[in-house]
C-alpha positions as semicolon CSV with decimal commas, in nm:
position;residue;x (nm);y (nm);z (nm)
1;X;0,311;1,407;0,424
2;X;0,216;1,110;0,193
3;X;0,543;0,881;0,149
4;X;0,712;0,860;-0,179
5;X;0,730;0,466;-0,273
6;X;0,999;0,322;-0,501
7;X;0,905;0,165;-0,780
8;X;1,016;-0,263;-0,853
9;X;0,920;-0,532;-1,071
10;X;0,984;-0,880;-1,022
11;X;1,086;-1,031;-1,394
12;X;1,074;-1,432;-1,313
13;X;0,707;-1,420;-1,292
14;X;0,612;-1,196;-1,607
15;X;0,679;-1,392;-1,888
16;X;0,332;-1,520;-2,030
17;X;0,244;-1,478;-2,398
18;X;0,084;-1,150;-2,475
19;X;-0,263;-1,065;-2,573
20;X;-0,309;-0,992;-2,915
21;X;-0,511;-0,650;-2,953
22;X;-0,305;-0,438;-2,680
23;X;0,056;-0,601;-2,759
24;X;0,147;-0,346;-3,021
25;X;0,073;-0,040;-2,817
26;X;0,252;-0,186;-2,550
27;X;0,545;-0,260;-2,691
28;X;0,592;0,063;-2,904
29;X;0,536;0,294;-2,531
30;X;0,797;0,024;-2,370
31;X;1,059;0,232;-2,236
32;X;1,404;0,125;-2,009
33;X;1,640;0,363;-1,827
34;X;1,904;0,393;-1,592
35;X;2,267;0,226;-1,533
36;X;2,146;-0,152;-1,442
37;X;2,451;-0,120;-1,143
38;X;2,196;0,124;-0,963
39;X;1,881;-0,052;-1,048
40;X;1,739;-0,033;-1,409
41;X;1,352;0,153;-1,473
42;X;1,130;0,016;-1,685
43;X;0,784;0,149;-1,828
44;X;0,489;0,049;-2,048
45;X;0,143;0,139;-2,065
46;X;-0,178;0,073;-2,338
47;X;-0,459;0,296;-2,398
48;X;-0,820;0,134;-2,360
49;X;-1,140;0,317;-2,485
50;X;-1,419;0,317;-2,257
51;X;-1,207;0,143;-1,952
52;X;-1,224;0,281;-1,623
53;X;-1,019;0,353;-1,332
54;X;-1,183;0,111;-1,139
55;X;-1,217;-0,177;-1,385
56;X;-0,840;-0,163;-1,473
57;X;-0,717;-0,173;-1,115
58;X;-0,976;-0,418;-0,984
59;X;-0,887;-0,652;-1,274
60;X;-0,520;-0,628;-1,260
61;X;-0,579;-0,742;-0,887
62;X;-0,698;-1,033;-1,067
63;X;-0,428;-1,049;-1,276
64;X;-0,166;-0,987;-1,040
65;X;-0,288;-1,295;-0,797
66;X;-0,321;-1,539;-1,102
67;X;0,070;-1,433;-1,170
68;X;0,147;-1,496;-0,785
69;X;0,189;-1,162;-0,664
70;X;0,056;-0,995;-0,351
71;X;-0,184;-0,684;-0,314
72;X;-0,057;-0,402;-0,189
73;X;-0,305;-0,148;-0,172
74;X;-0,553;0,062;-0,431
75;X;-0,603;0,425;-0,386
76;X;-0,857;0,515;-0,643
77;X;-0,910;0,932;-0,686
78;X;-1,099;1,168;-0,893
79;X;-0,997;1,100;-1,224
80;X;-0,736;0,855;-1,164
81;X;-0,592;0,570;-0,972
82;X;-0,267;0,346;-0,841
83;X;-0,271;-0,009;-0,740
84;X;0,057;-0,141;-0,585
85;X;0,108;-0,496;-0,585
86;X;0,422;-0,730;-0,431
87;X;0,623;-1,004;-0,519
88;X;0,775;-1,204;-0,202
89;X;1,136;-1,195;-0,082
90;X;1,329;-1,525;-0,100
91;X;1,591;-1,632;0,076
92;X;1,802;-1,526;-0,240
93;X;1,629;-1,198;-0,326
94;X;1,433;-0,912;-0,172
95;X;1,078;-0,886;-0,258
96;X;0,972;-0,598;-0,459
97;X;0,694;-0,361;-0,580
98;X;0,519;-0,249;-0,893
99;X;0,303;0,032;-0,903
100;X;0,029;0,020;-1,163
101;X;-0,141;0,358;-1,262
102;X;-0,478;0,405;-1,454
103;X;-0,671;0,723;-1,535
104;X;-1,036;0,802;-1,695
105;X;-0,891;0,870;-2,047
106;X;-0,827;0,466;-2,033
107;X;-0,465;0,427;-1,976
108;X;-0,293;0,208;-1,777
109;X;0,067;0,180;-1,737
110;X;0,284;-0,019;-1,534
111;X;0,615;0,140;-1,363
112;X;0,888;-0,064;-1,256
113;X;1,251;-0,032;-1,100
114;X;1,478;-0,330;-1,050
115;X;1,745;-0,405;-0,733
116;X;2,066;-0,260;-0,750
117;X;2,263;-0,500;-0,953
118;X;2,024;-0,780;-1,038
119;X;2,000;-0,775;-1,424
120;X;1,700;-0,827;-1,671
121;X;1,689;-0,860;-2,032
122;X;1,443;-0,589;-2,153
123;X;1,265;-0,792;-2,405
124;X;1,177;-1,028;-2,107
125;X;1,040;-0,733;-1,915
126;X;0,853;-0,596;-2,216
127;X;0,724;-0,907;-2,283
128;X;0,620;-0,991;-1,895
129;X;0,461;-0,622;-1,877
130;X;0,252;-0,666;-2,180
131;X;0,118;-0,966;-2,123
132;X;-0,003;-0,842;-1,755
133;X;-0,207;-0,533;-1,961
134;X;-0,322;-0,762;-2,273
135;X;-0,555;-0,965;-2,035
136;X;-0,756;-0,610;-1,959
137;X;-1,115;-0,619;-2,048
138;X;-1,363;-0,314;-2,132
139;X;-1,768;-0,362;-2,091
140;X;-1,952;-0,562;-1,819
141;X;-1,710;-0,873;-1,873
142;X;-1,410;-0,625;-1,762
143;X;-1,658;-0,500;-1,417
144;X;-1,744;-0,834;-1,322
145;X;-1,405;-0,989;-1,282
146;X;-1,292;-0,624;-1,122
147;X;-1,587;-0,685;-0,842
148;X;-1,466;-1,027;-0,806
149;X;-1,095;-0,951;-0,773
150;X;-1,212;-0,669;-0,520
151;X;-1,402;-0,894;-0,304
152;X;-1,137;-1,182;-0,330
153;X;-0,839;-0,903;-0,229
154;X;-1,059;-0,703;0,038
155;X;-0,844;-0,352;-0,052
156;X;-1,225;-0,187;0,003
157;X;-1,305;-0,340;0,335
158;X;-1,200;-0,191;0,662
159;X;-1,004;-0,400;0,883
160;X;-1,038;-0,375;1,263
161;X;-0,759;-0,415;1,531
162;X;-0,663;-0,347;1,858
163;X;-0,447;-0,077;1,855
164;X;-0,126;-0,290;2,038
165;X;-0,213;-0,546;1,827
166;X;-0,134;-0,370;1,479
167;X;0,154;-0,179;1,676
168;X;0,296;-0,533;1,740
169;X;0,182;-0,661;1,320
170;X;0,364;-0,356;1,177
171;X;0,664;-0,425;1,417
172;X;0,711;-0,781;1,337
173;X;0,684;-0,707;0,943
174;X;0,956;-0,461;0,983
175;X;1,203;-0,661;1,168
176;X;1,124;-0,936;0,921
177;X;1,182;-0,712;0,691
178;X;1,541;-0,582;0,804
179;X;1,616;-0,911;0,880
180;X;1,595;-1,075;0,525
181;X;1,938;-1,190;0,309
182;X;1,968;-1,134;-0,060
183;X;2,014;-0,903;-0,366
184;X;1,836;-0,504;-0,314
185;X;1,888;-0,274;-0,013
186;X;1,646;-0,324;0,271
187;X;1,282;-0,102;0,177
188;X;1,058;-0,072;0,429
189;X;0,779;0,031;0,159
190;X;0,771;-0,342;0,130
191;X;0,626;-0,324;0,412
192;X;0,395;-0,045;0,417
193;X;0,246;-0,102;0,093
194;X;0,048;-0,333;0,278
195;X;-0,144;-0,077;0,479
196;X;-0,127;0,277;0,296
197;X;-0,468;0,348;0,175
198;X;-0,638;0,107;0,335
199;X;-0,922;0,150;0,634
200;X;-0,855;0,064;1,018
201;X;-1,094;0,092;1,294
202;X;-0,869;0,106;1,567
203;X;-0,937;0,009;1,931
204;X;-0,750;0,163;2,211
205;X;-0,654;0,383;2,477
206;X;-0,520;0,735;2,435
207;X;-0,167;0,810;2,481
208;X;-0,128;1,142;2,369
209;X;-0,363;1,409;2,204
210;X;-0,199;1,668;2,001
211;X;-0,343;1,984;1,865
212;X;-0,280;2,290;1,604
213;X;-0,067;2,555;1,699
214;X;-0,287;2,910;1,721
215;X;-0,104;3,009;1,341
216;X;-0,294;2,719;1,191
217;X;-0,615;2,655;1,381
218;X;-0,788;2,433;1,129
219;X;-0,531;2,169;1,147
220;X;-0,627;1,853;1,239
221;X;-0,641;1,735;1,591
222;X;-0,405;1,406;1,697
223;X;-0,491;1,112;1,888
224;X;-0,227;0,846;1,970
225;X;-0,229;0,528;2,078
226;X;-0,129;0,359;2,330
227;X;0,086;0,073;2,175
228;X;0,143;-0,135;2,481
229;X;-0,050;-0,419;2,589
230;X;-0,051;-0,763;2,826
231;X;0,221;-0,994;2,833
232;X;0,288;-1,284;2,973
233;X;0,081;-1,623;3,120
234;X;-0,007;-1,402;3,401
235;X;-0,137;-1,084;3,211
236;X;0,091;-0,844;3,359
237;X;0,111;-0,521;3,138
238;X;0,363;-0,451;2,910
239;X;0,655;-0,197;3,038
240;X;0,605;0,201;2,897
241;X;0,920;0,158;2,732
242;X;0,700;-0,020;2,481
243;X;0,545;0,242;2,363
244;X;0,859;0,411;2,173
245;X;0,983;0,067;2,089
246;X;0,710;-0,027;1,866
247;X;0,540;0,191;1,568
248;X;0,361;0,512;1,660
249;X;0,014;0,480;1,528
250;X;-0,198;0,835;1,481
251;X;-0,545;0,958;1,429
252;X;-0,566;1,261;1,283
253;X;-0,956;1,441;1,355
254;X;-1,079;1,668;1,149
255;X;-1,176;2,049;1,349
256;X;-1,552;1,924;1,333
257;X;-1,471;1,650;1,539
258;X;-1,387;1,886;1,819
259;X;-1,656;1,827;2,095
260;X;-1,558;1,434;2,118
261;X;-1,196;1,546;2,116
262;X;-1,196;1,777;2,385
263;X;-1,382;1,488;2,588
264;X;-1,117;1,221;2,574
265;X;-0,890;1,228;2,861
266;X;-0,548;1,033;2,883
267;X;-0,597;0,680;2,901
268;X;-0,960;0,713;2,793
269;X;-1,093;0,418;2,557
270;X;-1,198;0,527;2,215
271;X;-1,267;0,316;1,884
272;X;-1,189;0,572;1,560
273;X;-1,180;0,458;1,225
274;X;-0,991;0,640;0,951
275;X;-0,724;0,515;0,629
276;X;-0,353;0,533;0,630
277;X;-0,266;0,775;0,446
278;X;0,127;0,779;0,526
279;X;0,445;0,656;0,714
280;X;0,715;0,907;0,800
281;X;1,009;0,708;0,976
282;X;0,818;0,481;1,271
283;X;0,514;0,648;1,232
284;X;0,147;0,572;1,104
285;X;-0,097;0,828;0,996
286;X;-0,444;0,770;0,960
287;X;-0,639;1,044;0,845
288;X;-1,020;1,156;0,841
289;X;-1,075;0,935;1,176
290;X;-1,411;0,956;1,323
291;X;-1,564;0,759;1,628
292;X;-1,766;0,452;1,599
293;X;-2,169;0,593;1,641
């Protein structure tokens, strides 16, 4: 089940002059909703001839890091595409996230929720969101800085780990996370922006393999990981305990992957690589994993 994300805009950092071109589309689609107590919703978006899915999002990465924002993560589909970036917590205020949409007719909008009780002027907003989608460019100028950004961020390249190491990563983000002061209720999508849609090839041994009940044979088949590691000077291993404490990571196999499967035993090495593809309370899903050849 692919988690719902909340959508947040930081305000401080989107006040640059806008573009002149897209500025008057922009403005006229700016929308606002919502009681402010509860977190007000704001919304713009332009329409580009001849701009892509993958030129708008690769160049609002660009965007995004000139304005001092983090990457989330870019899932690009068929016709369409979402790039969530982040702004960092404080020690006064919670971090948040923005999720920026773009399709093949050439819009791109930007969707945005503030914390519960922090309070915006709308004009600033408009004008902060407008400027972001004035700096879009169509043709081969518009491609080249999206390669550019793409390469810079590395949202396309898949990342390798250790399987306790990333158990132990995720874990420390979270705690961070729960730990932090400041304006806006604790959201750990904060934290799992930074992974969802991206590729892991994940080293490990197998904890637990999982398969479809006999109603829904083609289901996929589950590997998980074992989480714990070595600890201490002395390399003793970590205690079992461990392995609930931390995040549960997944592999999820698809039925054609069934011979190599059926030959992993418990405990058994095994390198898979496969993209997140969803968090449901402490656990990671990657989906489509397949061994290393």
């Amino acid at each position: 089940m692919r988690l719902m994300m909340k959508t947040t805009v930081l305000l401080g950092l989107l006040t640059l002059p806008v573009a002149a071109g897209a500025a008057g589309t922009c403005e006229e689609n700016f929308k606002t909703s919502g009681d402010p107590r509860n977190g007000a919703a704001f919304s713009t978006s332009v329409t580009i001839p001849g701009l892509s899915v993958r030129s708008a999002l690769g160049q609002m990465q660009k965007i995004a890091l000139d304005d001092k924002f983090e990457i989330g993560n870019e899932d690009i589909r068929d016709k369409d595409g979402t790039l969530t970036i982040l702004q960092k917590s404080t020690f006064t205020n919670r971090g948040f996230l923005i999720y920026i949409d773009a399709n093949a007719d050439g819009q791109v909008g930007i969707n945005s929720r503030l914390n519960r009780d922090q309070v915006a002027k709308p004009e600033d907003i408009r004008m902060g969101m407008c400027s972001m989608l004035g700096r879009l460019k169509t043709g081969p100028e518009g491609e080249a800085i999206a390669n550019a950004a793409r390469e810079k961020t590395g949202v396309e390249k898949v990342q390798s780990y250790k399987a306790h190491d990333l158990a132990k990563e995720l874990a420390r983000a979270v705690n961070s996370e729960l730990a932090k002061r400041g304006e806006g209720a604790v959201d750990l999508n904060r934290v799992y922006a930074k992974y969802l849609n991206k590729r892991f090839r994940i080293d490990g041994q197998v904890a637990r393999k999982g398969e479809p009940s006999t109603l829904f044979p083609n289901l996929p088949l589950e590997i998980e990981w074992i989480t714990t590691g070595i600890k201490g000077l002395l390399g003793g291993k970590e205690d079992a305990f461990m392995q609930r404490a931390r995040p549960i990571i997944i592999c999820e196999l698809q039925q054609e992957q069934r011979e190599y499967f059926d030959s992993l035993r418990i405990e058994d090495w095994a390198t898979l690589s496969g993209k997140v593809t969803s968090f449901e309370g402490n656990v990671m899903t990657l989906e489509n994993c397949r061994p290393d050849a």
